[in-house]
C-alpha positions as CSV (number, residue, x, y, z in Angstrom):
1,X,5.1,5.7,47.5
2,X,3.6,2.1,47.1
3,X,5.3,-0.5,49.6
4,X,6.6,-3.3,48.5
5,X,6.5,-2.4,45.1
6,X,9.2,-1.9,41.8
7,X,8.4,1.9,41.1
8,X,10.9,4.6,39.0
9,X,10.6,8.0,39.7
10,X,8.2,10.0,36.6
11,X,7.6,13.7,36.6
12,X,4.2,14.9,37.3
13,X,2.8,15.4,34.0
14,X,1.1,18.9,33.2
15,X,1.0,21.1,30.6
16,X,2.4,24.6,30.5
17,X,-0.2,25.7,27.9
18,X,0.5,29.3,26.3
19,X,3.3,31.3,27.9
20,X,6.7,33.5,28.4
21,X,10.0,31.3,28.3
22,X,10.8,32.6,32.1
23,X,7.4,31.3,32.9
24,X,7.7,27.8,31.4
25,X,11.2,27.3,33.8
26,X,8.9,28.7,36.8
27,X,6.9,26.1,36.1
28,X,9.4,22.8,35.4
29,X,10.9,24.0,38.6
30,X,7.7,23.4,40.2
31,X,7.3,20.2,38.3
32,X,10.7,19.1,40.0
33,X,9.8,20.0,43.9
34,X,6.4,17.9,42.7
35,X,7.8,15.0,40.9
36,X,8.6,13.0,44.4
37,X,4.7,12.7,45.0
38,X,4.3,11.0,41.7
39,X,5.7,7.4,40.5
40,X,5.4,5.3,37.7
41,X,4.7,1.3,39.0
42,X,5.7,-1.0,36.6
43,X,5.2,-4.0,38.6
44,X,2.9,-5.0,41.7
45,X,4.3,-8.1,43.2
46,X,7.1,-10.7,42.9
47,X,5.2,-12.6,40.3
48,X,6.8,-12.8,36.7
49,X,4.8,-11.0,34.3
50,X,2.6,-13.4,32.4
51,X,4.1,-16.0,30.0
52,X,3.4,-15.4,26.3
53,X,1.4,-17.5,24.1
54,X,-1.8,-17.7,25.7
55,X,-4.4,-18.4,23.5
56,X,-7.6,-20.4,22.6
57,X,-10.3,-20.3,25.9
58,X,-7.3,-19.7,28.6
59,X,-8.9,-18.5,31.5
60,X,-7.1,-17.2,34.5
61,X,-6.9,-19.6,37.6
62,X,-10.5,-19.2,40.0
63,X,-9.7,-17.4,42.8
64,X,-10.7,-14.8,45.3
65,X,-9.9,-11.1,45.3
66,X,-7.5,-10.0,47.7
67,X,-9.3,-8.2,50.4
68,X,-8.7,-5.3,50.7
69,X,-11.1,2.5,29.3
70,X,-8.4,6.3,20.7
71,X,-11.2,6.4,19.6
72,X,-10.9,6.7,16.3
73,X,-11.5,10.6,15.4
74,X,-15.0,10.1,13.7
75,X,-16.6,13.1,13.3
76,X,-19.8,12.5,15.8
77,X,-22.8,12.5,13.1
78,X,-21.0,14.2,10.7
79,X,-22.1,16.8,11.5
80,X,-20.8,20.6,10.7
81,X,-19.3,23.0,12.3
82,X,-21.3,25.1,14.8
83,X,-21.4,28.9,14.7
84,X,-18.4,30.7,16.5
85,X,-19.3,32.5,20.0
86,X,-17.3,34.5,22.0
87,X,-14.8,32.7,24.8
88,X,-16.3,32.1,28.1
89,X,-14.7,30.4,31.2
90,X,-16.7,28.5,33.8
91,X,-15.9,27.4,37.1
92,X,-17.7,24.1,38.5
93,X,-18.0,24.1,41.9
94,X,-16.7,21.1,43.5
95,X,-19.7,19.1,43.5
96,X,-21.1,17.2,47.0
97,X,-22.3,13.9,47.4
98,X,-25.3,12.9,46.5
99,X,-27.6,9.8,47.4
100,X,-27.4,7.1,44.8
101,X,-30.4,5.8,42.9
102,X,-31.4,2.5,42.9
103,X,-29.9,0.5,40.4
104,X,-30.7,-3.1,38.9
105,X,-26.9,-4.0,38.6
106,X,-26.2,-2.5,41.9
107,X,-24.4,-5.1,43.6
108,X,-23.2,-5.4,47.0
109,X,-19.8,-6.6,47.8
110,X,-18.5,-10.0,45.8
111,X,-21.7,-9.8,44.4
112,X,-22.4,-12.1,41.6
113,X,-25.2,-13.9,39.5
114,X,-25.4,-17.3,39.1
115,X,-25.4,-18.4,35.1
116,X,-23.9,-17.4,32.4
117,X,-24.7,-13.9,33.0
118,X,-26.8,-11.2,34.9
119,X,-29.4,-9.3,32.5
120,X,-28.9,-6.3,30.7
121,X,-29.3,-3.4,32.8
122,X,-32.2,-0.5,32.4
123,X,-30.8,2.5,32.9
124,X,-32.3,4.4,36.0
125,X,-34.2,8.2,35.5
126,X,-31.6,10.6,35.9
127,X,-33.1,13.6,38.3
128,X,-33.3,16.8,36.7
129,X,-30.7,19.3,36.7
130,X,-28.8,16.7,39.4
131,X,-25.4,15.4,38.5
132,X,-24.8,12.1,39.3
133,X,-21.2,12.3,42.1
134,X,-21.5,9.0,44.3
135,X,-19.6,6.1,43.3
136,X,-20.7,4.0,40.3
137,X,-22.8,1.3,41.6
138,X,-20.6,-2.7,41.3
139,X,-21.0,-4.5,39.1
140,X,-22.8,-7.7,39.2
141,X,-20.7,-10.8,38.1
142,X,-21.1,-14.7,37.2
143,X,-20.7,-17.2,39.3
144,X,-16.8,-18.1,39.9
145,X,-16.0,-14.7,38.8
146,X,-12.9,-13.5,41.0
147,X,-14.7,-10.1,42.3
148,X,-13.9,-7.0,44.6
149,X,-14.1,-7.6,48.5
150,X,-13.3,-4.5,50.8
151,X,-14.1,-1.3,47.9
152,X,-14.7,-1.6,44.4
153,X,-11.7,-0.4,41.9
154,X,-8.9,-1.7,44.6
155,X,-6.2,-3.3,42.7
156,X,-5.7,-7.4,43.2
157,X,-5.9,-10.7,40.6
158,X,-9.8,-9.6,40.0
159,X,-12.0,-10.1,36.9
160,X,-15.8,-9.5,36.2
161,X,-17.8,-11.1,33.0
162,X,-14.6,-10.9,31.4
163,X,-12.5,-14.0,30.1
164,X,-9.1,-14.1,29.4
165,X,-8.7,-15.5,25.3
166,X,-4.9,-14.7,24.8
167,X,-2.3,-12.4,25.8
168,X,1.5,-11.9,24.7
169,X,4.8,-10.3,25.7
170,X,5.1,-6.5,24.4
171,X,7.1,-4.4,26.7
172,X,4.5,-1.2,27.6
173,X,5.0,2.6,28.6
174,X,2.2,4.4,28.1
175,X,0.8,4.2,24.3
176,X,-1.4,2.0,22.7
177,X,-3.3,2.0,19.6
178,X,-5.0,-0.1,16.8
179,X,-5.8,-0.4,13.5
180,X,-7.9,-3.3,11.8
181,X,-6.7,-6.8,13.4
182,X,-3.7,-5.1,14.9
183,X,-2.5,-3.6,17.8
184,X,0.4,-1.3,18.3
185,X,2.0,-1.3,21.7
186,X,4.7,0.9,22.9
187,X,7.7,0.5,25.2
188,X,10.3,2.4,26.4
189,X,12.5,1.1,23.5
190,X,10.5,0.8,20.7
191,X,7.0,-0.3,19.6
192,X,5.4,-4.2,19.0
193,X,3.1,-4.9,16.2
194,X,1.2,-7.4,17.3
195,X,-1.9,-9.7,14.8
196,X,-5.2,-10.4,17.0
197,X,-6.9,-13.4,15.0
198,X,-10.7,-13.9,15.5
199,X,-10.0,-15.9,17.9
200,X,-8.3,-13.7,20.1
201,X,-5.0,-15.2,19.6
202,X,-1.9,-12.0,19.8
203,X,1.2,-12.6,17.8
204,X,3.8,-10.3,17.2
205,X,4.6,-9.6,13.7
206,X,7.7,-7.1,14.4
207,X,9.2,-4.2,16.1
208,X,9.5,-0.7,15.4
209,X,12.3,1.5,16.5
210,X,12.3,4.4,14.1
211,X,13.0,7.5,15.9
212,X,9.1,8.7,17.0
213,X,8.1,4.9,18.0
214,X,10.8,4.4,20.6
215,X,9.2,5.8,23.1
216,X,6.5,8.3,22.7
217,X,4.6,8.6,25.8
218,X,0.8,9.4,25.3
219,X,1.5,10.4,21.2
220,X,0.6,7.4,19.4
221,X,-2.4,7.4,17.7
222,X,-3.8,5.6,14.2
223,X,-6.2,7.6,11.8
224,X,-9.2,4.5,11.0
225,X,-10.0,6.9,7.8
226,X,-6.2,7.4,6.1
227,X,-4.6,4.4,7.8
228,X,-1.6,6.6,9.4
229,X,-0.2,5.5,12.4
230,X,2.1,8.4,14.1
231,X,4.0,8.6,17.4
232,X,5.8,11.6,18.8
233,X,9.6,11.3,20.3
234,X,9.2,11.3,23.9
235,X,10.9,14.4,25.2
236,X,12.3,15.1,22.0
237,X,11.0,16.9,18.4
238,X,11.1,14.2,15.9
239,X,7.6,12.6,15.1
240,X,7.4,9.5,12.8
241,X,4.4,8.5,10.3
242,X,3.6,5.0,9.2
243,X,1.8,3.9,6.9
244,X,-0.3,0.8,8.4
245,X,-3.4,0.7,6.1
246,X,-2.1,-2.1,3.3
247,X,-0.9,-4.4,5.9
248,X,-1.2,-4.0,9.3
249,X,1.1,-5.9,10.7
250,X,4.1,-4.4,8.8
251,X,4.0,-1.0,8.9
252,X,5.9,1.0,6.3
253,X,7.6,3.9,6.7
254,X,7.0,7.2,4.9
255,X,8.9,9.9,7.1
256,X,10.6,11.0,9.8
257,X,10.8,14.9,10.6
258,X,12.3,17.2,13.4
259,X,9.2,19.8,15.0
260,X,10.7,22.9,16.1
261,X,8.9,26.0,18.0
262,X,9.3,29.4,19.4
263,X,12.2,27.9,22.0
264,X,13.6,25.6,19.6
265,X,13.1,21.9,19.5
266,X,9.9,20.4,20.5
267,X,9.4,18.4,23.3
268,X,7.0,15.7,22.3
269,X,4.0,14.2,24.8
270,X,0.6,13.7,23.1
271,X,-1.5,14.4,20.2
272,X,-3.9,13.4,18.2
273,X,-6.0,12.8,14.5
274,X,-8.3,15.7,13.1
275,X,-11.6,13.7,12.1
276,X,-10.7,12.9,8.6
277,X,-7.0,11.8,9.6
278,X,-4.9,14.7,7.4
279,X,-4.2,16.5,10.5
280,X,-2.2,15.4,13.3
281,X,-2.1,18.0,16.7
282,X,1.4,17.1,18.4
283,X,1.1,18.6,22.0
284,X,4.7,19.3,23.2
285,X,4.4,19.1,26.8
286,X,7.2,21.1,28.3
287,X,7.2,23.9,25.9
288,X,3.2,24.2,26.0
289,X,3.0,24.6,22.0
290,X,0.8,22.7,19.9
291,X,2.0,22.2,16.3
292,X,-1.0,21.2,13.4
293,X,0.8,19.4,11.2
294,X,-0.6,18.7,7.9
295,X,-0.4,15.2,6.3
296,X,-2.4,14.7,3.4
297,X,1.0,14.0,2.0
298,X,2.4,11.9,5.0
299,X,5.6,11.5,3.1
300,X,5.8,15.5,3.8
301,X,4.5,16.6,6.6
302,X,4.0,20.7,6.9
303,X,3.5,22.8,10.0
304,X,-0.2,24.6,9.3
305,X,-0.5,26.7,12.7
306,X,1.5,26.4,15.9
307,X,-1.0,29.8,17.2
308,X,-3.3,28.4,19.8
309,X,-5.0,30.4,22.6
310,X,-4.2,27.6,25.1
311,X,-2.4,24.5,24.8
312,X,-3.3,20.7,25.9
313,X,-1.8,17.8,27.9
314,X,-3.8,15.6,25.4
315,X,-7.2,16.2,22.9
316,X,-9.4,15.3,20.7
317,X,-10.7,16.9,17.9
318,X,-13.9,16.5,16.4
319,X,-17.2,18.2,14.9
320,X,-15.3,17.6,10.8
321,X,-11.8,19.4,12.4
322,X,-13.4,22.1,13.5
323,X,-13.8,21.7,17.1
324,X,-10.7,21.0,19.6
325,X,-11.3,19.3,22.9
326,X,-8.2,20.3,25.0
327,X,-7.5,19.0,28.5
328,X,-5.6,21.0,31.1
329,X,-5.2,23.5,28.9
330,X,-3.7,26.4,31.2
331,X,-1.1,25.4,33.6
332,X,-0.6,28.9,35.1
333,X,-4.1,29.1,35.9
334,X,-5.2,25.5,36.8
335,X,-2.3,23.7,38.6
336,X,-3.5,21.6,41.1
337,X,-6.8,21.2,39.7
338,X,-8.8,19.8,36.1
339,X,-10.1,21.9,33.2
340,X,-10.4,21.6,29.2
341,X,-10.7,24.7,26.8
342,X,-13.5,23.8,23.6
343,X,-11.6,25.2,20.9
344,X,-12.3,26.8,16.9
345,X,-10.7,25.7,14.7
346,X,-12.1,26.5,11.4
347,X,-9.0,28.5,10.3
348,X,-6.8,25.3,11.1
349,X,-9.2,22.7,9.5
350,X,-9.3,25.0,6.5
351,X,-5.6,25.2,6.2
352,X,-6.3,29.2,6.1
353,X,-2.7,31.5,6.1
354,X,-2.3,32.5,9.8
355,X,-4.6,29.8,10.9
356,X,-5.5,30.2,15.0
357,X,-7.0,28.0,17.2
358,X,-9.7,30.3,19.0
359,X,-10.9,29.6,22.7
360,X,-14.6,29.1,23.0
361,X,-14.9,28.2,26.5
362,X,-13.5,26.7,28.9
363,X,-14.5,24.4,32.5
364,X,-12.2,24.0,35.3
365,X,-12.8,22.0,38.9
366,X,-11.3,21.5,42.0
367,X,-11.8,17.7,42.4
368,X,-9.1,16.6,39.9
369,X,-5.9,17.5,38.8
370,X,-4.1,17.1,35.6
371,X,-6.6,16.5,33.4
372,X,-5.9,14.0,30.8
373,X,-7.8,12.7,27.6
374,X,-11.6,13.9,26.4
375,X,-13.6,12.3,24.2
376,X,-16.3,14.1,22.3
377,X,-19.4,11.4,22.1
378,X,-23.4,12.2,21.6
379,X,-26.7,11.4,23.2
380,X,-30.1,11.9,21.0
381,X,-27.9,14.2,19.0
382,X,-26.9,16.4,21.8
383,X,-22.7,16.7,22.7
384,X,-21.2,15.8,25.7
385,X,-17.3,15.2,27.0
386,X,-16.0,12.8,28.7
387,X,-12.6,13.6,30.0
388,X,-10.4,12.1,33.0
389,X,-8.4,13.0,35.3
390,X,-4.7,11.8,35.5
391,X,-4.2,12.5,39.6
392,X,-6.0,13.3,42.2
393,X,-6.2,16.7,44.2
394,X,-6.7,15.9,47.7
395,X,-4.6,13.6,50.3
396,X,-7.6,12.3,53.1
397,X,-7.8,15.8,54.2
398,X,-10.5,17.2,52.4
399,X,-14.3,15.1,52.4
400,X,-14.5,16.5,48.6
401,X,-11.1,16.4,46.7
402,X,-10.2,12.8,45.3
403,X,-6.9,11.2,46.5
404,X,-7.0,9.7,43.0
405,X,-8.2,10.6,39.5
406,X,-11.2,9.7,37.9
407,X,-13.7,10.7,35.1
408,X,-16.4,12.6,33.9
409,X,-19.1,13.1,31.6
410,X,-20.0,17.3,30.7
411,X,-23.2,18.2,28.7
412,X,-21.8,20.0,25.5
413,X,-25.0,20.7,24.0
414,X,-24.2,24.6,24.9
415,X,-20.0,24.5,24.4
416,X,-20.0,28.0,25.7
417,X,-21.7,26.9,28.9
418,X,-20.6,23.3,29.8
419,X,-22.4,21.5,32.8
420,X,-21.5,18.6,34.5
421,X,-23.9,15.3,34.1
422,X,-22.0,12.6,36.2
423,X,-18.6,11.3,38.1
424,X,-17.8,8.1,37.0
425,X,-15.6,6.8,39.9
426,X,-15.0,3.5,41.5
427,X,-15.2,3.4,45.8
428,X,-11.8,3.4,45.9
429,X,-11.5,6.5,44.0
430,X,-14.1,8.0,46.4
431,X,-12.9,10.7,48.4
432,X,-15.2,9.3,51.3
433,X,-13.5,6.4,51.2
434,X,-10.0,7.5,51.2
435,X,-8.7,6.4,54.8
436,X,-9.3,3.1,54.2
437,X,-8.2,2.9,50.1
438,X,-4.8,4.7,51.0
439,X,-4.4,1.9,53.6
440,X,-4.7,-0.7,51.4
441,X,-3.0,0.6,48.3
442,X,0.1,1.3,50.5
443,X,-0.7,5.6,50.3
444,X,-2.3,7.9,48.3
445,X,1.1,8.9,46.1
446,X,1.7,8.9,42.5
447,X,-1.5,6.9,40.3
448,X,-2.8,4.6,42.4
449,X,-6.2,3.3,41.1
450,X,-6.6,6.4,39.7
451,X,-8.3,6.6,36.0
452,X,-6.0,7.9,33.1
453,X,-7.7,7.0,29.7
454,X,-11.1,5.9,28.6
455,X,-12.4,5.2,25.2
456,X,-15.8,4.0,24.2
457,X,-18.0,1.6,22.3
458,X,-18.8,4.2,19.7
459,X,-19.2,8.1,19.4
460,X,-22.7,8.1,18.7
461,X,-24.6,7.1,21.4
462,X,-21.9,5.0,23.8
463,X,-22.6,2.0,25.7
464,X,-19.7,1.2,27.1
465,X,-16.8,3.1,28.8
466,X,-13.7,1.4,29.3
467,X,-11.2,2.9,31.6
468,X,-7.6,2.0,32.1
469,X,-7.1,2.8,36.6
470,X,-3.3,1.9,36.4
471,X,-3.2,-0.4,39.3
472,X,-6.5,-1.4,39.5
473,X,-5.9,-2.6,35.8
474,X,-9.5,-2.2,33.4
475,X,-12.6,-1.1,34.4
476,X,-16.1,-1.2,32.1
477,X,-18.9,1.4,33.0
478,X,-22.7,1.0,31.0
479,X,-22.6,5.0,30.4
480,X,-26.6,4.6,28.4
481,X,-27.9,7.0,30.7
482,X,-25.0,9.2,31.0
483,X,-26.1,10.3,34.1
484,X,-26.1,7.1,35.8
485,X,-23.3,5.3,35.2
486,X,-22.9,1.6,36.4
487,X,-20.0,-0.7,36.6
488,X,-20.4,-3.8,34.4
489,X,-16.9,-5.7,34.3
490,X,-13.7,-5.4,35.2
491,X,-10.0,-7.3,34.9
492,X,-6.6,-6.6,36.6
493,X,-4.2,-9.4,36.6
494,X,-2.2,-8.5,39.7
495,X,0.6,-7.8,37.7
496,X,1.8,-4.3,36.3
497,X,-0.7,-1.5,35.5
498,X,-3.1,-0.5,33.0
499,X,-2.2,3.1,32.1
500,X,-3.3,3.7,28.3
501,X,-6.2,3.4,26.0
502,X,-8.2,0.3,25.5
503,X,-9.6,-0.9,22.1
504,X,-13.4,-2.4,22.1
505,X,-13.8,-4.4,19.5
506,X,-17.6,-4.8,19.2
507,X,-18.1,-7.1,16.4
508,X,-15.5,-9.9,17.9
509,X,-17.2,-8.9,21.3
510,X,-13.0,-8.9,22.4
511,X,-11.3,-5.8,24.4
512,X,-7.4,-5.2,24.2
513,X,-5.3,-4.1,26.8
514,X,-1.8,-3.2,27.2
515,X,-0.4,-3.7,30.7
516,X,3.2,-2.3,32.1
517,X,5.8,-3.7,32.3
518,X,5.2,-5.8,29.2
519,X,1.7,-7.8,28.4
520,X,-0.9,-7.5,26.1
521,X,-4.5,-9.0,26.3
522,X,-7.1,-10.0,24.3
523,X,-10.3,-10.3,26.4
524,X,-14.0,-11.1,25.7
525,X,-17.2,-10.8,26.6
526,X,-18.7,-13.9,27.4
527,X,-22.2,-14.8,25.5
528,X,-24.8,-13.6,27.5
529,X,-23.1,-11.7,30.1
530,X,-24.3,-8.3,30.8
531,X,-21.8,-6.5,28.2
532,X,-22.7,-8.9,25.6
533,X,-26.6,-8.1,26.0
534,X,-25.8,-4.5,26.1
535,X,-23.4,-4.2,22.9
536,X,-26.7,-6.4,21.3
537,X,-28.7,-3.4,21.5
């Protein structure tokens, strides 16, 4: 438990994936005797939270650190579907520490460079066949940057060639998303529409409190191709679609609908687009079915398939529809550790009677636990994964198991035979390092600095990950050379947490983020700063 701190007990979050009634209870009892190891923070001092209204060139006051990232569902390419193979589970070992390479932007601590900003960094060599597991080298920052002291990714009023342009009061749970110029941010109570001008100024345009945009933990996504923005009853069976593409900042509604399963009423939790937005997969946490609901006519949703060979905590799906990416898809089998299943489904996509989703092939490993979001992206035209994390596996005893989640990057190119290419972890996350980081975050319970969703630049060849570590608000990684990555910038206020997707909006050169309890940021890169020169490329 974090001292000195506002915190509300929250579940530890898994996902039963497919099985028996009996063995569903087994498991939320088992989610109960866990729970107590696992808080929600909402704030992280006695500060208020930040005033609204913000705007034009604000900057946040100059001071040191305190010692001590949906994408939308593009299909990658566009390309097809790839052949069918039989399912075929593989176990990474828990991978040991290796020595880092030499790195332009490897900084040392507080580092920074003088100027507007450092230069663009080359990418190292990665070594053959050698995945990359030591912490991601700091990043290098501009002079009067408020950096990291003690460890990287510690939380404390820190920022990194980032610049505050606006920010605005929206109450914040777990969910964010976007669409256009506007942002969608969700609460406990309902969910704030908020404008971003080009400036980077955030006003709020209006609330919504239909049914599905109360509160729907992890659910809410937007579709970039349809314009459908859907959210998922938290704990309960009624999803909600808007319609956001004719004005974003007023949403309209065009239905509301109950989703039952095999035990009744679903329990909602996560989900996300097919590709071309006419599919929505609702993950219902507690019940560990998935329900493919078809919206090509949003103001009538149908069920298409709710016959999956393992379930998801949350997913993407890419490769046209045809692929699923699910994360932590076997309770039973993985509690206490990370995994995702690659799954088919052609039958789904294809709106075939009796659709399945058909396993592949699946990864599991021991340093994680509870794995959370993937993202399908490519390099050169091969696939890779990145997925993270929610919590940690380990507690200081164990040189190898995190205290803390973080995430990862998996070569694709062969889904029946993933293989891991890099860690991307701060030195706070590093299980080396855990003695001292549990010190200074007040323990090693419930998120910590601990990564829970990433998004990136764009699918085809990323740039830039952005990471949302909860208390150690945003964190930016160059991910280039996928097997190197490098820390480039970072921004926590202090205040609250970071806990949910982050939008990069390249052409403004602006990131949004949505911080607990209630504040929403527009950030940019500054001209000439390391991000900048890298998004230029």
């Amino acid at each position: 438990m974090r001292h000195g701190k506002n915190i509300r007990l929250r579940p530890r979050r898994v996902t039963p994936g497919h099985f028996s009634s009996t063995a569903t209870l087994v498991v939320l009892v088992i989610l109960v005797v866990q729970a107590s190891a696992c808080t929600l923070p909402t704030t992280r001092n006695e500060s208020p939270a930040a005033a609204a209204g913000v705007s034009g060139g604000a900057t946040l006051p100059t001071r040191a650190s305190s010692p001590a990232g949906s994408v939308g569902s593009a299909a990658p390419g566009g390309r097809g579907p790839l052949p069918n193979s039989s399912p075929e589970r593989v176990d990474a070992a828990v991978p040991q520490p290796t020595q880092p390479v030499p790195n332009a932007n490897a900084g040392g601590a507080g580092s920074s460079a003088a100027g507007s900003g450092a230069p663009a960094i080359q990418p190292s060599s990665p070594r053959e066949g050698e995945p990359w597991t030591s912490p991601a080298p700091r990043a290098v920052c501009r002079a009067g940057d408020a950096t990291d002291q003690a460890l990287s990714g510690l939380s404390g009023d820190v920022r990194c060639n980032l610049e505050l342009l606006g920010q605005v009061e929206a109450p914040h749970y777990l969910s964010m998303a976007w669409y256009g110029t506007c942002a969608y941010v969700n609460g406990t109570d309902g969910t704030t529409v908020i404008q971003v001008s080009p400036e980077g100024v955030p006003t709020v345009t209006k609330t919504l409190t239909e049914v599905g945009f109360r509160n729907n933990w992890e659910s809410m996504k937007a579709s970039p191709v349809t314009g459908l923005l859907v959210g998922y009853e938290a704990n309960g069976p009624t999803l909600t679609v808007y319609d956001v593409k004719s004005d974003c900042s007023n949403p309209v509604l065009l239905s509301s609908r109950r989703l039952e399963g095999a035990l009744g009423d679903s329990i909602g939790h996560a989900g996300n687009f097919s590709p071309d937005g006419t599919i929505y997969y609702a993950s219902s946490m507690y019940t560990g079915e998935l329900t493919a609901l078809d919206l090509a006519d949003p103001k009538q949703p149908k069920v298409i398939s709710q016959d999956f060979e393992r379930g998801a905590h949350d997913l993407f799906i890419g490769k046209d529809g045809t692929r699923g990416y699910f994360a932590y898809a076997d309770l039973l089998r993985d509690l206490g550790a990370g995994s995702f299943a690659v799954m088919d489904l052609s039958e789904v996509q294809a709106r075939k009677p009796g659709a399945k989703g058909k396993l592949i092939a699946e990864l599991t490993w021991q340093d994680g636990n509870t794995s959370q979001y993937p993202v399908l992206v490519q390099y050169g035209g091969r696939d890779h994964l990145i997925i993270t994390d929610e919590l940690g596996s380990g507690t200081c005893d164990d040189p190898v198991k995190p205290q803390w989640g973080y995430a990862r990057i998996v070569d694709l190119s062969d889904e029946t035979s993933p293989k891991l290419v890099s860690l991307i972890k701060t030195e706070a996350q590093d299980p080396k390092n855990c003695q001292a980081a549990s010190e200074a975050q007040g323990g090693t319970d419930g998120f910590g600095v601990g990564t829970h969703y990433c998004n990136v630049d764009r699918l085809v060849d990323p740039r830039i990950l952005s990471c949302g570590e909860w208390d150690a608000g945003v964190r930016l990684f160059d991910i280039r050379n996928p097997a190197r990555p490098v820390e480039v910038a970072y921004f926590d206020s202090g205040e609250g947490t970071v806990p949910g997707l982050q939008h990069i909006d390249i052409e403004r050169r602006q990131l949004w983020v949505a911080a607990t309890p209630g504040t929403f940021y527009v950030l940019r890169f500054p001209a000439g700063s390391v991000v900048d020169q890298i998004l230029a490329q």
